[in-house]
C-alpha positions as CSV (number, residue, x, y, z in Angstrom):
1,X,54.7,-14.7,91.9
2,X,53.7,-13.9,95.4
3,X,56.8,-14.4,98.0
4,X,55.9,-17.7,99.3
5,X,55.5,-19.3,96.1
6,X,59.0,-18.0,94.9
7,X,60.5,-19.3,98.7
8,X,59.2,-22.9,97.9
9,X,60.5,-22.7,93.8
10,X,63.9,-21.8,95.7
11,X,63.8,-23.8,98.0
12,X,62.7,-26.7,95.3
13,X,66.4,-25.4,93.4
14,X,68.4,-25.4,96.3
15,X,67.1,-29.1,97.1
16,X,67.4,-30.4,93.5
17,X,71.1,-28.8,93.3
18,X,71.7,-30.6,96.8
19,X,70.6,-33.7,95.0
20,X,73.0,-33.9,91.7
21,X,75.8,-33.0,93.6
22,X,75.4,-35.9,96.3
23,X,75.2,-37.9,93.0
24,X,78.0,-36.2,91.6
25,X,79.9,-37.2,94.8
26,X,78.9,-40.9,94.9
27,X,80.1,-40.9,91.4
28,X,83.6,-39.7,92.1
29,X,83.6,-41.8,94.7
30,X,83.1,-44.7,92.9
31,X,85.7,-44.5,90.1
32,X,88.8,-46.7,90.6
33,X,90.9,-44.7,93.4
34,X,93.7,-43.9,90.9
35,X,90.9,-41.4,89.2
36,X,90.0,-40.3,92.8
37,X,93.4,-39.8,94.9
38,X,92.9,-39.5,98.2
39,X,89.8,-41.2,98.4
40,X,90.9,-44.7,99.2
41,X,90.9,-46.3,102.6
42,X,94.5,-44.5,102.9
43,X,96.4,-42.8,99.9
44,X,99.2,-44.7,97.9
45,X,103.0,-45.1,98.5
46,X,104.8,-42.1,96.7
47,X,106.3,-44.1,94.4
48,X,106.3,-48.9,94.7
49,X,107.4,-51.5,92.1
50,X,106.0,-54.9,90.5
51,X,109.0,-57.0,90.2
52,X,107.8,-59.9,87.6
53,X,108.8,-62.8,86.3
54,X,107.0,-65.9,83.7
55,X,107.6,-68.8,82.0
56,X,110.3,-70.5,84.3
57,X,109.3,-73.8,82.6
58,X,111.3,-75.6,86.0
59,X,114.6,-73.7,85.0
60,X,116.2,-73.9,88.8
61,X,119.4,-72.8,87.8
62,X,121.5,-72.6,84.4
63,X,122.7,-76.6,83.3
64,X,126.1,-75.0,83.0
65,X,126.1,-76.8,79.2
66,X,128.2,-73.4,77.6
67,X,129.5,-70.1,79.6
68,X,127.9,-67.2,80.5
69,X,124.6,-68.9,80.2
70,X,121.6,-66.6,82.6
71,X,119.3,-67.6,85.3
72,X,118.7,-69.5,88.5
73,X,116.0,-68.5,90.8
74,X,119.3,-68.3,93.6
75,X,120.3,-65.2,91.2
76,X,116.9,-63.8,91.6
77,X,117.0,-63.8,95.0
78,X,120.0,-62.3,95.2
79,X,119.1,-59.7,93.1
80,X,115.9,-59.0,95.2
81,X,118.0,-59.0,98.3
82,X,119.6,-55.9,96.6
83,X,116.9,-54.1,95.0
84,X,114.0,-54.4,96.6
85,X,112.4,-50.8,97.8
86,X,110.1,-50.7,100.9
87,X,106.9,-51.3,99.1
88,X,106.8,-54.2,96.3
89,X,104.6,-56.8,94.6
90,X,106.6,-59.6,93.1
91,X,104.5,-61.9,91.6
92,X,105.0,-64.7,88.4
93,X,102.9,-64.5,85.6
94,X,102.6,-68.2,84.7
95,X,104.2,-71.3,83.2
96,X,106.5,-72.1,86.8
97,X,106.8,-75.7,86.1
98,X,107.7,-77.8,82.7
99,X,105.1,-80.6,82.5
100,X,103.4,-83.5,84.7
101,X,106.0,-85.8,84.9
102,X,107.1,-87.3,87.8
103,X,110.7,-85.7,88.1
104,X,108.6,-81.9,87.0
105,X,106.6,-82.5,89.7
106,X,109.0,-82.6,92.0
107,X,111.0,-79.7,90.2
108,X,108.1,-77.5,90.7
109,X,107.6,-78.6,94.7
110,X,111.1,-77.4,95.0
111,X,110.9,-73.5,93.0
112,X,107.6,-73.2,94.9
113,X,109.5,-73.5,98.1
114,X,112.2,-71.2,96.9
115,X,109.4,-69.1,96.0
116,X,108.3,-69.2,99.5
117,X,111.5,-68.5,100.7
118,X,111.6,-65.6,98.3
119,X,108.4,-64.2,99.6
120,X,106.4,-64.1,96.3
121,X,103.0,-62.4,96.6
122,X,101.1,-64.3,93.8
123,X,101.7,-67.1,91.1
124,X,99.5,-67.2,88.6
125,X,98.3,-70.7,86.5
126,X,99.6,-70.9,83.1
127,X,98.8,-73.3,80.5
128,X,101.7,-75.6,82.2
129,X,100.5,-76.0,85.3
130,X,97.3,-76.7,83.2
131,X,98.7,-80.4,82.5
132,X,98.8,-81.3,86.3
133,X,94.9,-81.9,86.2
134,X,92.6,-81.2,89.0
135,X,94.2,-83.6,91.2
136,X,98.1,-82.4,91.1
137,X,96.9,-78.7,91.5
138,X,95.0,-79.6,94.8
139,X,98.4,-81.9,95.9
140,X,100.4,-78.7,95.3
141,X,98.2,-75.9,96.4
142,X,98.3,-78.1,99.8
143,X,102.3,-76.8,100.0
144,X,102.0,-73.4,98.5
145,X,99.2,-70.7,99.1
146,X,99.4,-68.6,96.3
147,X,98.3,-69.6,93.0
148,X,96.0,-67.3,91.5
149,X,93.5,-68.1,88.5
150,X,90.0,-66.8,88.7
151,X,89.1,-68.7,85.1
152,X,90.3,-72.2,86.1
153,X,87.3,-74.4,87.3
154,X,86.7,-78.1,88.6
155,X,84.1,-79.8,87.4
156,X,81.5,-78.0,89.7
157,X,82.6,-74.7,88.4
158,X,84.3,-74.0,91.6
159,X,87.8,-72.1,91.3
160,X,90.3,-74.9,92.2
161,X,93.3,-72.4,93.6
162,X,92.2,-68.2,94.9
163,X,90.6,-65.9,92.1
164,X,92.4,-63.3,93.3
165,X,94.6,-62.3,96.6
166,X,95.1,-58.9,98.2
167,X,98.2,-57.6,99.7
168,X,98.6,-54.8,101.5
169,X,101.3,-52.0,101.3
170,X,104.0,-50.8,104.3
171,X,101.0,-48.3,104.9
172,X,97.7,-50.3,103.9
173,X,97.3,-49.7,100.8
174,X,95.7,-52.6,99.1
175,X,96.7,-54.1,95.9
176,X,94.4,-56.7,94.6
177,X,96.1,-59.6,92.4
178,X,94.2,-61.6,89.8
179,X,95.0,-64.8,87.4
180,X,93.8,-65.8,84.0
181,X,95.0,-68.3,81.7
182,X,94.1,-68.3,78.0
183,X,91.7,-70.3,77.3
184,X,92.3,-70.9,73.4
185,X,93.8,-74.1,74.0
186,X,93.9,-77.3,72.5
187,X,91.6,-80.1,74.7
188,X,94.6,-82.4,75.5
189,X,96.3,-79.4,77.2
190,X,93.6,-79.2,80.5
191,X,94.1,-82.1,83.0
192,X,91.5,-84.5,83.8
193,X,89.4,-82.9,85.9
194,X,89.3,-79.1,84.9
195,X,87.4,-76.5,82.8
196,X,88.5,-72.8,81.7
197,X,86.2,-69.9,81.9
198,X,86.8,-67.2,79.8
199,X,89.1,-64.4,80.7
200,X,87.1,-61.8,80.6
201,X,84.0,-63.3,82.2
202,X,86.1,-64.5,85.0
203,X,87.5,-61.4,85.6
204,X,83.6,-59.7,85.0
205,X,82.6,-62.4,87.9
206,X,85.2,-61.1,90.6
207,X,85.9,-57.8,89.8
208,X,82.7,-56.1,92.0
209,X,84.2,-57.6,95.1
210,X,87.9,-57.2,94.3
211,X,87.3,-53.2,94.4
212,X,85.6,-53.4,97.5
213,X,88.5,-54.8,99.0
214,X,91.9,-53.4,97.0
215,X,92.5,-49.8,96.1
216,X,95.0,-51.2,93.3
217,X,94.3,-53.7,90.8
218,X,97.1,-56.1,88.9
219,X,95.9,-59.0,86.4
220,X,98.2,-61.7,86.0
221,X,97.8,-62.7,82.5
222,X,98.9,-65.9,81.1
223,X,97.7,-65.3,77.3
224,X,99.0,-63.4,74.4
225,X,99.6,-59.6,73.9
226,X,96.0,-58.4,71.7
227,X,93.9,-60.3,74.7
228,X,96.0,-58.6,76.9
229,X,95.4,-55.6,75.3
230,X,92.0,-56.5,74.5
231,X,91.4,-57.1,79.0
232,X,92.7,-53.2,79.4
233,X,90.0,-51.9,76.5
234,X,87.5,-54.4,78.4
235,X,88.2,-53.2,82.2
236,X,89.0,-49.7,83.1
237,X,89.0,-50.5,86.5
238,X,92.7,-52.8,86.1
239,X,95.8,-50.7,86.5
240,X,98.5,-53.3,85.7
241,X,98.3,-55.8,83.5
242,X,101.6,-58.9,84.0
243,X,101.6,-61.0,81.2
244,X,103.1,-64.1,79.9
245,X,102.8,-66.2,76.8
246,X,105.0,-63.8,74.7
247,X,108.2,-64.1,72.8
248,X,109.7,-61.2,74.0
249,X,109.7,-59.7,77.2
250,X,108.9,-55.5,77.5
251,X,111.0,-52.8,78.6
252,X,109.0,-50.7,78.9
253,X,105.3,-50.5,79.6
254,X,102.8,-50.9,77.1
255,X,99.7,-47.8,77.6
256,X,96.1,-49.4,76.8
257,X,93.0,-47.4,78.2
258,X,94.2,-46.7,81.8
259,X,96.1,-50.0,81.8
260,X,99.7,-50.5,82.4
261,X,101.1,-53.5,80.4
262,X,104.7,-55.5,80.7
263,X,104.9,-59.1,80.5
264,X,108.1,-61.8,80.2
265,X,109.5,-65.1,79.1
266,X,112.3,-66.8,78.6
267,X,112.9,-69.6,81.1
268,X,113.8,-67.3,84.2
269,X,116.9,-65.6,82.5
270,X,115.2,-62.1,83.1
271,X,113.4,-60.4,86.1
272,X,111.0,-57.2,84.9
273,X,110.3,-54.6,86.9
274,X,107.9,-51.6,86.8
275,X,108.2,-48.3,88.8
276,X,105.2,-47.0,89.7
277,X,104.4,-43.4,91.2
278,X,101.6,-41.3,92.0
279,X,102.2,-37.5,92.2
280,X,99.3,-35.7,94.3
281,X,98.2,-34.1,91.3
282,X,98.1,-36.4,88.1
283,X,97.7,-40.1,86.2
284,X,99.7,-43.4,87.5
285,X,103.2,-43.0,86.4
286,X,105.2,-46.0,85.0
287,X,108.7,-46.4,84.2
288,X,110.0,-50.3,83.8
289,X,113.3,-52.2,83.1
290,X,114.5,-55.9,82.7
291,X,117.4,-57.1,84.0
292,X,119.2,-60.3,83.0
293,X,120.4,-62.6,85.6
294,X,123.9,-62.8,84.1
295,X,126.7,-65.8,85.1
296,X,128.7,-63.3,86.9
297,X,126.2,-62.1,89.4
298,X,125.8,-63.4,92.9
299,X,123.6,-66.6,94.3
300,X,121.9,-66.5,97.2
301,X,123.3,-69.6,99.4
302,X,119.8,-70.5,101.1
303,X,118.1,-71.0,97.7
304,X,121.6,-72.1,96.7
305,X,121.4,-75.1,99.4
306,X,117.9,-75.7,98.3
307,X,118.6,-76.5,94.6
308,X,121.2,-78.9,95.9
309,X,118.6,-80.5,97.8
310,X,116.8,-81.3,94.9
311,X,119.7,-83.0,93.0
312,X,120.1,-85.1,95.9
313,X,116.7,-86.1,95.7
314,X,117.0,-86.8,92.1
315,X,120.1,-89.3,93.0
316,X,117.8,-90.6,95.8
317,X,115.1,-91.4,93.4
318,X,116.1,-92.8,90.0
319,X,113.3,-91.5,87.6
320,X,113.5,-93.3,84.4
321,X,111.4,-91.6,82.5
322,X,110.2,-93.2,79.0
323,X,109.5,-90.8,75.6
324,X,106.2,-91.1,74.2
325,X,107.7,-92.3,71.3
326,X,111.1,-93.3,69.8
327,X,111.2,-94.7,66.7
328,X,108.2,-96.9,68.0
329,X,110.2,-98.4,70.3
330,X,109.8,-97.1,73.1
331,X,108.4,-100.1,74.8
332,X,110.0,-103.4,73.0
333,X,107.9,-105.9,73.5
334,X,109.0,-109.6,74.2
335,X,108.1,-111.0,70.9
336,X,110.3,-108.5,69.2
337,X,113.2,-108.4,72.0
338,X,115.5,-110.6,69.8
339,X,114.9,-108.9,66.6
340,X,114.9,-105.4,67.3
341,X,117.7,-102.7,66.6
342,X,119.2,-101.7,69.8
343,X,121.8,-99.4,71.1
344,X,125.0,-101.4,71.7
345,X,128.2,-98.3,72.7
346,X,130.9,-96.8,71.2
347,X,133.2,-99.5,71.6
348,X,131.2,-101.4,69.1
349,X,133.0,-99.4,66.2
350,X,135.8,-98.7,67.5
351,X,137.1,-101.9,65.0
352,X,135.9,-100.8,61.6
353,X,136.1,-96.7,62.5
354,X,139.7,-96.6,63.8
355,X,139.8,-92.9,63.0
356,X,136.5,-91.4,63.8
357,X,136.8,-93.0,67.1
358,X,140.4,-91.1,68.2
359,X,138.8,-88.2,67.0
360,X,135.4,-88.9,69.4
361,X,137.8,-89.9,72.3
362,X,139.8,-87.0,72.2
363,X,136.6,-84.3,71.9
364,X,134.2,-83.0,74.4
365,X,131.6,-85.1,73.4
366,X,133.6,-88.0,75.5
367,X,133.5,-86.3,78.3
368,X,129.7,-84.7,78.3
369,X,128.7,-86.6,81.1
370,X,132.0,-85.3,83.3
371,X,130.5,-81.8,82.4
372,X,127.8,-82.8,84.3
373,X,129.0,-83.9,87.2
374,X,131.1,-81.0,87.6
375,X,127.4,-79.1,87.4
376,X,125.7,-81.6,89.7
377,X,123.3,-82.3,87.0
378,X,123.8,-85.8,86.7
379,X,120.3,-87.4,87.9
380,X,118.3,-84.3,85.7
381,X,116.3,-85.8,83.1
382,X,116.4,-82.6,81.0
383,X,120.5,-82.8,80.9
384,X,120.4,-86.5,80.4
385,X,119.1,-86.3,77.3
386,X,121.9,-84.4,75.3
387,X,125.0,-86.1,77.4
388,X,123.7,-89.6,77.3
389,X,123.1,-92.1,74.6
390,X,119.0,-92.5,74.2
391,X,117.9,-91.3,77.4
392,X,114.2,-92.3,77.9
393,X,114.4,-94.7,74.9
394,X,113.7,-98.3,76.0
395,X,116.6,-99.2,75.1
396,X,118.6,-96.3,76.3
397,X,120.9,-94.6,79.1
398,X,119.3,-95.6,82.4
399,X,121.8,-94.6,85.1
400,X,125.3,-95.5,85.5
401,X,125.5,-98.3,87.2
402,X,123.0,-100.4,84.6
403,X,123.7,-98.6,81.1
404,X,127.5,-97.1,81.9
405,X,128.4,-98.1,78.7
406,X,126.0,-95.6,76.8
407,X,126.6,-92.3,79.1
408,X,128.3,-89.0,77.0
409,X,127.5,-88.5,73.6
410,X,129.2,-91.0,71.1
411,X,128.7,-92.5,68.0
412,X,124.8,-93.9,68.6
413,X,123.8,-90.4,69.5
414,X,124.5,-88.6,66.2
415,X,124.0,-92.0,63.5
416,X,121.1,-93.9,65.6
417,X,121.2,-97.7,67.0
418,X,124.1,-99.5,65.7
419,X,123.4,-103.4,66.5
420,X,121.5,-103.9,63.1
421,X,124.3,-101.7,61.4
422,X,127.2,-104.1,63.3
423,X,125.6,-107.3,63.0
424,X,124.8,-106.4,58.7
425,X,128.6,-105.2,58.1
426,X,129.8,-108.6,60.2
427,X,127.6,-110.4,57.8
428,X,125.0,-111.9,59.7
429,X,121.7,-111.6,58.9
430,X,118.5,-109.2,60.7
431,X,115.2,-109.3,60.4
432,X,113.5,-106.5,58.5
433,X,114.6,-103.9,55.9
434,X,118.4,-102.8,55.3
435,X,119.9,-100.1,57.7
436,X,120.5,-96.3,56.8
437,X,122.5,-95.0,59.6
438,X,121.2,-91.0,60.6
439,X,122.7,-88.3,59.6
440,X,123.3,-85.9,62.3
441,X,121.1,-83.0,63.4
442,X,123.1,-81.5,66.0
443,X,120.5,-78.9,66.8
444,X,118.8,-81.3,68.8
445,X,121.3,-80.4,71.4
446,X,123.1,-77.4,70.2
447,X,120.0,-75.3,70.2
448,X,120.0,-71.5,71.6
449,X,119.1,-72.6,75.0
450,X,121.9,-75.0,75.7
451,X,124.0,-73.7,73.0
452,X,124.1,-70.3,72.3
453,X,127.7,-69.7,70.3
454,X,126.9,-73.2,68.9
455,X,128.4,-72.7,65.1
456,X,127.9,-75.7,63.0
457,X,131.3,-74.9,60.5
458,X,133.7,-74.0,63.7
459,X,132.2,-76.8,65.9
460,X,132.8,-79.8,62.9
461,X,135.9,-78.6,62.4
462,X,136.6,-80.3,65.9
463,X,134.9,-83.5,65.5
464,X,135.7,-84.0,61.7
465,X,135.5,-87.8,60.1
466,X,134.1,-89.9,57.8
467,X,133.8,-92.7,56.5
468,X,136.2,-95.5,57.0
């Protein structure tokens, strides 16, 4: 080959090598910056932590119902005050409030402050906040900034809170936080006014932008532990995956493709946290650990003052809520007002169950309301309902000052309504079929939340009649 010919075939080489390595670069360059360290806008922190938390479900603070019961967002905060490093996420996977109601409405107006006070980073939707409807997420998100949900849509297919926000690090290194909320849910769980995308095409929608703008990515995940798992096999690109809808909470982190999954539950009792640290040579490394929010540990007093704000506005307003459904009466109508069975007090048997009834006056169950007062709990629907007799029956516990007669837990609260029962053993006669008093199910109230030592041989032995 003469010389210029084999000049212009090397040259060719040299120009075609040049080539595939530029590619090779761009390449590199494009894989998520954990895969590429050093080539993010700035490196990562050594070492920074996700501090996590789910499924609060309006849990404020304990209700004080048995001892050493865990929890209370003023714990929390005074946990973070004590272990938070210099560079942290601490975001909530779903599931903050308990429902739609009136009073849970106002609940969750009060954590999301405390959250703000705490400084949380992100909050994600969860099938709860679901039940607020289009309308009561756009009322809140007016108060608090940072809900996350890429997948939950108006009716115009517009997100209603951010896809996704990005925070930056003590040094600017950007972590990118995205929501999803299952979307295998019954129709009557979505509020008026909303529509669910699918997870992973929500997360297919944002994700381009999202690693244009973080160097870290963290999916808030309000579904199950295979979708979860399912979302790391799906998107390389996610580091950490915080999850909720579980039954148990993780210790430690769960490895799926380059994925880093933990997740948690349990009304607030327990905050997670995950350790993560980049060596200069190497993978992510993760270490995590839950910590229960145990009686004896400290309370912040700001969120402290704040949760007694909120019982004062539960005084201040009166809700008297109404169940669904009791016994189908839950709204007695005026035709049937002098015919049907009603809740009438404990004094009522006193006469005929002589006994039973010095046995009730002399247990705890007489003084369950006093236990709540000593708590401040009072004016909380979700308390009233185990220390009152038929709270949020028509017929029921209102408030003091109107139902007095029917506050702790007597006679009615364990056997049902006793008017019919009275007025049949006095010999008058009722209208309808004869009356079977209830037998008891004291789990209603003695269940693991509220209860946890509850024992149902050692606890009768205390409260032990029969008939008279």
């Amino acid at each position: 080959m003469p010389a210029e010919g084999k000049k212009k075939s090397r040259a060719a080489i040299a120009t075609a090598s040049l080539a595939v390595l530029v590619l090779l670069l761009l390449a590199f360059i494009m894989l998520p910056s954990r895969w590429a360290p050093g080539l993010a806008a700035v490196p990562p922190p050594e070492t920074f932590s996700i501090f996590y938390t789910c499924d609060t479900e309006g849990h404020m603070e304990p209700c004080g119902c048995a001892s050493g019961m865990a929890g209370g967002i003023s714990r929390r905060q005074a946990y973070m005050v004590q272990n938070t490093p210099r560079d942290f996420l601490l975001v909530e996977a779903g599931d903050v409030t308990a429902g739609p109601r009136e009073w849970e409405v106002l609940e969750l107006q009060y954590i999301l402050k405390g959250y703000e006070m705490m400084g949380y980073h992100a909050v994600n939707i969860g099938h709860r906040e679901l039940s607020l409807g289009l309308e009561g997420l756009r009322r809140i998100r007016q108060d608090y900034g940072r809900f996350v949900s890429a997948n939950v849509l108006d009716g115009n297919g517009s997100p209603v809170v951010e896809p996704y926000l990005v925070v930056p690090l003590s040094n600017g290194y950007r972590c990118g936080i995205i929501g999803v909320v299952d979307d295998r849910v019954e129709p009557d769980q979505v509020g008026a006014g909303l529509r669910l995308l699918a997870p992973a095409e929500a997360i297919a929608r944002y994700l381009p932008e999202l690693r244009q703008k973080a160097d870290f990515l963290v999916l808030l995940a309000f579904t199950d532990e295979p979708q979860m798992q399912a979302l790391a096999a799906q998107f390389f690109e996610i580091n950490v995956i915080v999850g909720g809808k579980v039954r148990q909470a993780t210790t430690d982190p769960i490895l799926e493709n380059r994925s880093a999954i933990v997740f948690n539950t349990d009304k607030g009792k327990n905050i997670g946290r995950l350790d993560i640290r980049h060596p200069k040579n190497g993978p992510w490394q993760y270490a995590g650990s839950m910590t229960v929010l145990e009686e004896s540990m400290e309370k912040d007093a700001r969120i402290t003052a704040l949760v007694e704000e909120y019982k004062e506005q539960l005084k201040a307003r009166d809700f008297r809520p109404v169940k669904d459904d009791e016994e189908g009466l839950s709204s007695i109508l005026a035709a049937r007002s002098k015919t049907a069975d009603r809740y009438v007090g404990p004094e009522s048997c006193r006469e005929c169950h002589k006994v039973g009834f010095q046995i009730w006056l002399t247990s705890k169950h007489a003084r369950a309301f006093e236990s709540l007062e000593q708590q401040g709990h009072q004016y909380n629907p979700r308390c009233l309902k185990c220390h009152t007799v038929g709270y949020m029956a028509s017929d029921g516990y209102v408030n003091q000052e109107l139902t007095g007669h029917l506050k702790n837990v007597s006679c009615e609260a364990c056997h049902g309504r006793g008017d019919h029962h009275n007025k049949l053993m006095a010999g008058q006669s009722i209208t309808g079929k004869s009356v079977v008093m209830k037998a008891p199910w004291c789990l209603d109230c003695h269940d693991y939340e509220n209860s946890p030592h509850f024992d149902a041989n050692r606890y009768w032995e205390k409260i032990t009649h029969g008939k008279e």
